[in-house]
N, C-alpha and C positions, 0 to 999 in steps of 0.2 A: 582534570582531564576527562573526557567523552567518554562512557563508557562503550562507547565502537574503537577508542583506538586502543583503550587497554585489551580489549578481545581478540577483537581483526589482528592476525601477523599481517606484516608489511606484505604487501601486493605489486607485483611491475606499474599495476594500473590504477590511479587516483580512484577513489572510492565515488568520490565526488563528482568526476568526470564520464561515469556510466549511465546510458540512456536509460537503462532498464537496469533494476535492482530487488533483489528481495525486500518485502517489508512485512516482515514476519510481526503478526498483531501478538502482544502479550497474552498471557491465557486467561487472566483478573480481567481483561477486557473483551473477549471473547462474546460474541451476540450482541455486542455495545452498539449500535449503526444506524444512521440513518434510515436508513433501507430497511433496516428491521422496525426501529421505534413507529416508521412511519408509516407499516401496516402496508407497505407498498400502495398507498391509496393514493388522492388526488394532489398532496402535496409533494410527495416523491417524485408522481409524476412529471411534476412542472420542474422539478430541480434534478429530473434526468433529461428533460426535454432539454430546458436549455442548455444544460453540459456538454447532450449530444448533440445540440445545434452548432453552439460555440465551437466544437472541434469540427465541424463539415461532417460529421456521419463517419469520420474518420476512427480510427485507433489514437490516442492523444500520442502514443508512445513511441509505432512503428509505422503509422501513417495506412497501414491498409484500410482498404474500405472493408465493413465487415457488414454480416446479416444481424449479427447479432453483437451487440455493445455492453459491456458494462459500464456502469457508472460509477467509476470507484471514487472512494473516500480516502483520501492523503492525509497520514495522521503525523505529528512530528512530534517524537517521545523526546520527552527534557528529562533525561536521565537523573538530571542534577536535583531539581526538585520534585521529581514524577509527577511532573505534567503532561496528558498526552492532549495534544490542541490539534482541531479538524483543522487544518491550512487552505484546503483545497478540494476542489472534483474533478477529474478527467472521465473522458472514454477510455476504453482497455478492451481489446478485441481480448476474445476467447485464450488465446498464447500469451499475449502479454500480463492477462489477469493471472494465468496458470504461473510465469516466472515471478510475477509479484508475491503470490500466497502461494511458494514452494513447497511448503510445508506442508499445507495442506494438500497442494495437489503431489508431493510423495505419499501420503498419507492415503490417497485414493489412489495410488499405482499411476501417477501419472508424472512420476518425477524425471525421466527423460522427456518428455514433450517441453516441461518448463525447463529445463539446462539448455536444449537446444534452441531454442525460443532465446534464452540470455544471453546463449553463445553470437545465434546470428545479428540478433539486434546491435549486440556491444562492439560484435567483431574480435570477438576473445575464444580461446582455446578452452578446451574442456578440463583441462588443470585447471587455469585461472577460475571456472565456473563455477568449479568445485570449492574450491580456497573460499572463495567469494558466499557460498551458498555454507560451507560449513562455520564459516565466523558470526555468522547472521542466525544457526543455528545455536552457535554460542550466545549470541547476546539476547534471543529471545527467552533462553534458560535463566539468565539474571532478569530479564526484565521481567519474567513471569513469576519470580519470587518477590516480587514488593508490589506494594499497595500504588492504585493512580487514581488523580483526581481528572477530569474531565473538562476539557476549556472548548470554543469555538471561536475562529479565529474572527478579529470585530468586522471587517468587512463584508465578511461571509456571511455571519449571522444580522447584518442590516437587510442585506440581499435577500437571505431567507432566514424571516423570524422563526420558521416552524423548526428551524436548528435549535430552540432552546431546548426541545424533546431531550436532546443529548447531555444535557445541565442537572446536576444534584437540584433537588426542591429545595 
């Protein structure tokens, strides 16, 4: 079984079925990133360029147009074997990045901006928000207790070789 569904108590609202979710990064993986390995130089840049092409300049999340984008990295933890494989890149305005890495942005005093941010996006109540944001704080307390190995997903890394940055030697 997942270790999200031994964690998570049952929810009114499929887990699955939310536009916007925490994705609390393990702490063994912490400064793991693209964005970091890659010095933010000229090949970050092309593989934020196009991400934020790809989305229209948009928010990938909540659709607003923003001044300022992130580029975030979609990580899918395989619980089973501790695998954490890069999937993916979107845009992420400012609030969406803030409800994504909750943890961190409570951690800077900013943990009502990202609840209401996942309230409005989801169209969910501030209980559910909460349910939602405290199960995620559950699983990233196991997940940060085990070792991970590091994948990138094969698509992604044809597209961009300089993803092997993120690969054991």
């Amino acid at each position: 079984m997942p270790l999200r569904k031994q964690i998570r108590p049952e929810s009114k609202r499929r887990y699955a079925d939310l536009k916007l979710a925490p994705a609390l990064v393990p702490k063994p993986l912490w400064g793991l990133s693209a964005y970091r390995l890659l010095s933010r130089g000229a090949s970050w840049r092309q593989i934020r360029g196009d991400t934020l092409q790809a989305a229209g300049h948009r928010c990938s999340i909540c659709g607003q147009p923003a001044g300022r984008l992130t580029c975030h990295e979609r990580w899918d933890y395989r619980d089973a074997t501790g695998l954490a494989v890069l999937i993916g890149l979107d845009a992420r305005c400012d609030l969406c990045d803030a409800a994504t890495h909750m943890g961190r942005a409570a951690a800077h005093g900013n943990r009502q901006i990202a609840l209401t941010q996942l309230c409005r996006v989801n169209r969910i109540g501030r209980a559910e928000a909460l349910e939602i944001f405290e199960g995620e704080m559950a699983l990233w307390k196991a997940r940060s207790h085990r070792r991970w190995r590091v994948a990138v997903d094969g698509e992604l890394l044809r597209r961009y070789p300089q993803l092997r940055v993120l690969l054991p030697a």
